[in-house]
Residue, then its C-alpha position, 0 to 999 in steps of 0.5 A: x780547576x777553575x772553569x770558564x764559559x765561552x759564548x760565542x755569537x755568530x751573528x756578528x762575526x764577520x770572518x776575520x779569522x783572529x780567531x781561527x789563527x790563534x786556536x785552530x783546534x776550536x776555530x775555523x772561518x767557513x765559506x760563508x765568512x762565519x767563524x764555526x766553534x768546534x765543540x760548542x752547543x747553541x743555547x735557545x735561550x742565550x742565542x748563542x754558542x757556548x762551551x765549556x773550558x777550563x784554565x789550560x784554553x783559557x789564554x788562546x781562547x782571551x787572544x782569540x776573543x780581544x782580537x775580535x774586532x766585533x767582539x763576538x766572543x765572551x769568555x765568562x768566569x763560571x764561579x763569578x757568574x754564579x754569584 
C-alpha cells in the first residue's frame, strides 16, 4: 500500500478549521486558533509536523490540505520523495 507524508506547518495556521471539518479524528482548532495534528511528531530538522499515512486518509487528508487557505498542509508521496 502506497504511503504518503503529511507535513503540517503550524505557524501559518490561522484557525479555520477546514481542516477540523473535514478529518475531525486528526484535526482539531484549539483555543489558540492553532490547528493540533493529532498523531504527528515535530521534526527539528523540517520544522514542522509530520506523520505518516497511507491511501485509506489520503482523500480527507488532500480535502483538508486544498481547503487551507494558507496552505499550511503538505501531503508528499513517500516513493516520489524518495527518488
Amino acid at each position: 500500500m502506497r504511503k504518503y507524508i503529511v507535513q503540517y506547518n503550524r505557524k501559518k495556521c490561522i484557525g479555520v478549521g477546514v481542516c477540523e471539518a473535514v478529518n475531525p479524528e486528526r484535526w482539531s482548532v484549539s483555543e489558540t486558533r492553532k490547528a493540533d495534528f493529532r498523531g504527528a511528531v515535530f521534526n527539528e530538522q523540517t520544522q514542522l509536523f509530520e506523520l505518516e499515512i497511507n491511501q485509506n486518509e489520503l482523500d480527507r487528508m488532500q480535502i483538508a490540505a486544498d481547503g487551507c487557505p494558507k496552505h499550511a498542509i503538505q501531503i508528499i508521496d513517500k516513493e516520489a520523495w524518495k527518488k
